[in-house]
C-alpha positions, 0 to 999 in steps of 0.5 A, a space after each residue: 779374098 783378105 783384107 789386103 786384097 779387098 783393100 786394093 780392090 777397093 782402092 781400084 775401084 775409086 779411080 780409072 786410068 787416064 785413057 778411060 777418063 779422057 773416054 768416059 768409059 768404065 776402067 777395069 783397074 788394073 795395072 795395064 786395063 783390060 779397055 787399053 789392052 783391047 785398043 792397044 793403048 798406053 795405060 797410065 795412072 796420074 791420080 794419088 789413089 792409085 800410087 798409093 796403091 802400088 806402093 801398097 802391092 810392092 809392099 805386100 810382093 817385097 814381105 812375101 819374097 823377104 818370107 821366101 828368102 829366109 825360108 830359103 836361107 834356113 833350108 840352103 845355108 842353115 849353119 850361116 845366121 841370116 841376121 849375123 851375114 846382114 849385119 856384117 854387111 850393113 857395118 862393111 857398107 857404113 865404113 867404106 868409102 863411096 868408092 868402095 861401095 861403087 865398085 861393091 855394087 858394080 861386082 854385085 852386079 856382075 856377080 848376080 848369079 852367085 849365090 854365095 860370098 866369094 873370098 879373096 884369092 889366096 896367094 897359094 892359088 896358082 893363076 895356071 890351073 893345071 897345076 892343080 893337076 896330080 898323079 899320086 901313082 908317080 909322085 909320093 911326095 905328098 902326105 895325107 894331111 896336106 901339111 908337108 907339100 912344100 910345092 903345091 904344083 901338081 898336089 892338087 887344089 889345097 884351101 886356105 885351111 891346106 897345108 900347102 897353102 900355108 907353108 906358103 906364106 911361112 916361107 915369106 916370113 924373115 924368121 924361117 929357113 927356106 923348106 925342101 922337100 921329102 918324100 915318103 920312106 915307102 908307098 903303097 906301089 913299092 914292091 912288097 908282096 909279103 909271104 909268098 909261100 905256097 905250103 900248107 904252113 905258109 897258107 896257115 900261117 897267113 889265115 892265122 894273121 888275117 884273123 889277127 888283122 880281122 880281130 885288130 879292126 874290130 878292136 881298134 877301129 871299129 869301134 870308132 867308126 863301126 861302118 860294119 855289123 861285127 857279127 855279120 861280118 864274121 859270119 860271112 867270113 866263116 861261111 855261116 852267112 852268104 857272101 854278097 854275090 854283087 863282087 863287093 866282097 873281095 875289096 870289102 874283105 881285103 880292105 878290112 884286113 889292110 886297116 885292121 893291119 895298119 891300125 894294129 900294128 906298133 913295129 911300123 910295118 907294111 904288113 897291111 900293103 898286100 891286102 890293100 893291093 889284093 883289094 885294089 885288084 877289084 876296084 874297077 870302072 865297072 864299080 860305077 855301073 853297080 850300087 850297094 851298101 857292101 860297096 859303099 862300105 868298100 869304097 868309103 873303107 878304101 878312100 880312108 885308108 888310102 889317105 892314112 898311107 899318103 894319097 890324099 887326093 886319091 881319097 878324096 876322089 874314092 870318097 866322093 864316090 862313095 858319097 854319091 853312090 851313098 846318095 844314089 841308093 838312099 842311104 840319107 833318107 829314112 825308110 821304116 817297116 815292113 819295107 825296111 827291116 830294123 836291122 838294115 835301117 841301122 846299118 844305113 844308119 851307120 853306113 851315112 853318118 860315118 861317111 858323113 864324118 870322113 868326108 867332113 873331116 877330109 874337106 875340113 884338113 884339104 880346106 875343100 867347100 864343106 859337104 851339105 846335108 840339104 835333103 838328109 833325113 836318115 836318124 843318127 844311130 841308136 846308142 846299141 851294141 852290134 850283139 844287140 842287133 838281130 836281122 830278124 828282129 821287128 824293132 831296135 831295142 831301147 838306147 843305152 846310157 852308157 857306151 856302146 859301140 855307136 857312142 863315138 860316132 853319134 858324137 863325132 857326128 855331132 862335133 862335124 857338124 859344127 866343123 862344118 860351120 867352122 868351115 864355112 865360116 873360114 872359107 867366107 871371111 878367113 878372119 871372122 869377127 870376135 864374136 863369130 869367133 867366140 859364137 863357134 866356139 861357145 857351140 864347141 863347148 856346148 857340144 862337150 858338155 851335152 855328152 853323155 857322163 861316160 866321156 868324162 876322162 874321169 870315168 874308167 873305160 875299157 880300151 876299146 872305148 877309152 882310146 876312141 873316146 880320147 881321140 874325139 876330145 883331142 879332135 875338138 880342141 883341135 876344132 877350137 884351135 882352128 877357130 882362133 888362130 887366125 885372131 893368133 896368126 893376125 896378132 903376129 903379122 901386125 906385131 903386137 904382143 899377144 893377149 893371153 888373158 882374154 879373146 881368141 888369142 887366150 882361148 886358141 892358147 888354153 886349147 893347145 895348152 889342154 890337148 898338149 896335156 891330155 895327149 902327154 898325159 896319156 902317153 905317160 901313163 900307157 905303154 899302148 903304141 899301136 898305131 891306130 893310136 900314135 897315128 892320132 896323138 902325133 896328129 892333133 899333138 903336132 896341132 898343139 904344140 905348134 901352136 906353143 912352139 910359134 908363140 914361144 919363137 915369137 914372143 921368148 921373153 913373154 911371161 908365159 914363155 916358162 909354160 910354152 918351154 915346158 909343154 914343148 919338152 914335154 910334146 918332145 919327150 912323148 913324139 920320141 915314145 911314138 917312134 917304134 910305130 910312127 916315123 913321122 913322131 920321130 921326125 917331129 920330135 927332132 923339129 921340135 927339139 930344133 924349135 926349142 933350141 931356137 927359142 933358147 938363142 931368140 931368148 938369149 942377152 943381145 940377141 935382136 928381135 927378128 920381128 923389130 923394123 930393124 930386121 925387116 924392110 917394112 912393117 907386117 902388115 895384116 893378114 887378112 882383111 877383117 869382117 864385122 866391126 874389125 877395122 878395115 885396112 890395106 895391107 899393102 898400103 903398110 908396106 906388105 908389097 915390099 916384103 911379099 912381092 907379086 902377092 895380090 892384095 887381101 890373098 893372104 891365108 888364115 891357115 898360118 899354123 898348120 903351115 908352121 907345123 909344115 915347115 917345122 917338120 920340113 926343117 928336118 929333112 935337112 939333117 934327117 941322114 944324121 939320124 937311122 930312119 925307121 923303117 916304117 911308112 907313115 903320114 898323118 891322120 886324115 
């Protein structure tokens, strides 16, 4: 017994309940007595010594269950920071009105069995819910990062951080023209069944290019994502080792050579197609009935190819497969010797983690809730080569320090969990505080600075290292974009100029105007265009350069507006190099060339601000309503009804930029017959 119950026993003995007292007979003392449970009657205590033990015992009940709500804070939500969340809370409640508080509590008790904040319905939100609906067989008008779906109908459910939505609230600005639509130049259900030749020549020759395809993935993707073991896999290919006798092999086999095709390739053409369409043949419903790691790597393989060539919602549902039959064979969970061999342990390893990356960053791009990693104990990868792997062996050999083929992936590991913070941060509040801001991004920084000395851009590499090691940077510039440009889209809306000294606004510059310069910088100095390359400069350079191009429409007399001018330029320069490979740079290339132009006639004498009320039927208001100690507002209180009408109050979206860079390519298409269009399929990196 401790003390706290020897205090409370005590406390009981030193007084009886009314009904005892009344009877003069011995009270057990407990809150309903053992006398008045036995007759049935009304147990009540009137003296002080008993109130004061029962505000001693909701006392000691409300600290344990304080203990068991952080202790399931940690575990449910560890990248929320509980004291962060209660102090937003307790700022929100101090400055709202009893009105609002009212109807806070009234929600709250309605809501009681949701566990975790519910935003504001954004605007791109449909109140019919089939329109969320989609076929990607028949409808190719979607591109695999949400960015170019003008009408969301029938694309599937897109987040705030979408596209989609985005381009949604651009189109209600006044500054911009009305968007059409596209569709791809080539889909993966076109007719193209490659050589079709039955001679001895025409069997040689397509052996010879799949070892080409072969030799391309393990050269430009994998060490990047080296969800396989290079030399077991050759060794099946060639014989030396047994197939998988669970009919994963064939996709496995045929979805390796589409990307190894695709990410090879710097002509933009469909070589990979046949082998993604001889792979599909073996992707059944009788998939679901089996579970191995051969078919994870399959399935997670597919799902990621398959968002590359414009079928975004085809892959995230392959994906999501993935994940669960990863779950259902426990790849999460560490096992160790004898049961597990050294060998397979990595490999799972490696299997999970880079899973783990693909769907982090497919929800991150699709604005989808973030995945969890509750119940995950499987250890990151060892920094080792493949060669450095045996099946036989009867313990991993030390960790390297300098690069191996795991040194990209244990650092984008790294880097997705804070994505996911980031996530789940714009999901909740849309507009976080300054300091929620400045908190992830300090978390970024970290990041950059605990890698090991070989990421810095400083230090020669090979290829094979250096163009993943590259992509990883301009992937966590992007992150630090994200993070900040709310705090950009936010100074737009309300029409203020635009603090490029310090806060977010400054940093979301500084990070654009880094990746603009390392990705051109690059480029300049390389005649390397294969598309496992130009695929991802396109993608995180349009992040960027959107970004400038915004601020420079927006503010074209600013002081800084030379700099934006001269990164724009430059960003079209190197878009127009990426267009052998990569169709989309080229279109991009000519929406930036309009942009820049549009900022020469904004900057013109005489020209009027289309941001001044003389432009506009009434002022913008705020986009988002703002957390923590930001003042809170009504957006259509300024008069935002006016100018969006039919959109609901508070729904409006964080993901402005993106939309931008949306809307900007879909300017194009207006005059794209003007220009000869490549022939090569493409959408952006997913």
């Amino acid at each position: 017994m401790d003390s706290a119950d020897r205090r409370r026993h005590i406390l009981r003995k030193s007084f009886a309940c009314d009904e005892c007292k009344r009877r003069k007979i011995r009270c057990s003392g407990d809150q309903s007595c053992s006398n008045c449970r036995r007759d049935v009657k009304t147990c009540k205590y009137s003296s002080p010594s008993q109130r004061l033990s029962t505000l001693q015992k909701r006392l000691h009940e409300c600290e344990r269950q304080k203990a068991d709500i952080e202790r399931a804070w940690s575990i449910y939500l560890p990248s929320v920071d509980l004291q962060h969340a209660l102090q937003t809370i307790r700022m929100q409640n101090n400055g709202s009105g009893s009105v609002v508080a009212d109807q806070r509590k009234h929600k709250h008790n309605l809501d009681l069995s949701h566990s975790t904040e519910q935003p504001p319905t954004s605007f791109a939100e449909h109140s019919n819910a089939e329109d969320y609906e989609f076929d990607e067989s028949l409808d190719n008008s979607t591109d695999g990062m949400g960015f170019l779906t003008v009408d969301p109908h029938k694309a599937g459910y897109r987040g705030p951080q979408s596209g989609a939505a985005s381009l949604k609230f651009l189109q209600s600005l006044p500054l911009y023209l009305p968007l059409t639509s596209f569709s791809p130049l080539s889909s993966l259900d076109d007719d193209h069944d490659g050589d079709g030749g039955t001679t001895a020549a025409a069997a040689q020759r397509r052996r010879s290019e799949e070892f080409r395809h072969l030799d391309d993935y393990f050269a430009f993707y994998h060490p990047a994502y080296p969800i396989l073991h290079e030399g077991t896999f050759r060794a099946r290919v060639s014989g030396a080792l047994a197939k998988p006798r669970d009919g994963s092999w064939p996709l496995l086999y045929n979805i390796v050579l589409a990307i190894g095709a695709f990410v090879g390739d710097s002509n933009g053409t469909r070589a990979d197609v046949p082998f993604f369409k001889e792979a599909r043949k073996h992707l059944s419903i009788d998939v679901l009935e089996k579970g191995s790691l051969s078919y994870v790597q399959a399935i997670v393989l597919m799902a990621n190819y398959m968002q590359k060539r414009n079928k975004p919602n085809a892959g995230f549902i392959l994906i999501g497969i993935g994940w669960s039959m990863a779950l259902a064979i426990g790849l999460h969970r560490e096992f160790g010797m004898p049961s597990t061999s050294p060998f397979t342990m990595e490999i799972r390893r490696r299997v999970w983690w880079t899973l783990f990356v693909f769907v982090s960053g497919v929800q991150l791009i699709l604005g989808r809730p973030a995945v969890s990693l509750v119940g995950v104990n499987v250890h990151l990868p060892a920094n080792v080569d493949d060669h450095d792997l045996a099946v036989d062996m009867d313990e991993l050999p030390a960790c390297g320090t300098g690069p191996t083929i795991t040194s990209c992936l244990i650092a984008q590991v790294n880097l997705a969990k804070i994505a996911n913070a980031v996530q789940v941060e714009l999901l909740t509040h849309h507009l976080p505080t300054y300091q929620k801001a400045a908190d992830l991004e300090q978390r970024v920084s970290a990041w950059y600075h605990e890698l090991p000395a070989h990421f810095n851009l400083q230090v020669p590499l090979e290829p094979r290292f250096d163009i993943p090691r590259r992509v990883l940077l301009w992937r966590s510039f992007h992150l630090r974009i994200v993070i900040n440009r709310p705090f950009l889209f936010q100074s737009i809306a309300v029409k203020s100029n635009l603090e490029t000294s310090t806060g977010p606004v400054a940093s979301c510059l500084a990070a654009a105007d880094e990746c603009v310069t390392s990705i051109c910088g690059f480029l300049e100095s390389t005649d390397n265009r294969r598309r496992g390359l130009t695929w991802y400069a396109t993608c995180w350079l349009l992040t960027a350069s959107f970004v400038q191009a915004t601020c420079y429409i927006y503010q074209p007399a600013h002081a800084l507006a030379p700099v934006w001018k001269g990164h724009i330029q430059r960003a079209v320069d190197c878009l127009g190099s990426l267009g052998p490979s990569h169709d989309m740079a080229l279109r991009a290339r000519d929406v930036l060339q309009k942009i820049f132009e549009h900022g020469h006639y904004l900057a013109a004498p005489g020209h009027i601000d289309p941001y001044t009320s003389a432009q506009t039927t009434a002022p913008l208001g705020a986009l988002w309503t703002p957390s923590g100690d930001q003042t809170a507002f009504n957006p259509l209180a300024m008069g935002l009804d006016e100018i969006v009408p039919g959109y609901a109050q508070g729904s409006f979206n964080a993901e402005f930029l993106d939309a931008a860079g949306g809307l900007i390519i879909q300017n194009l298409f207006d005059s794209s017959e003007d220009r000869p269009l490549n022939t090569s399929s493409s959408s952006m990196l997913g």
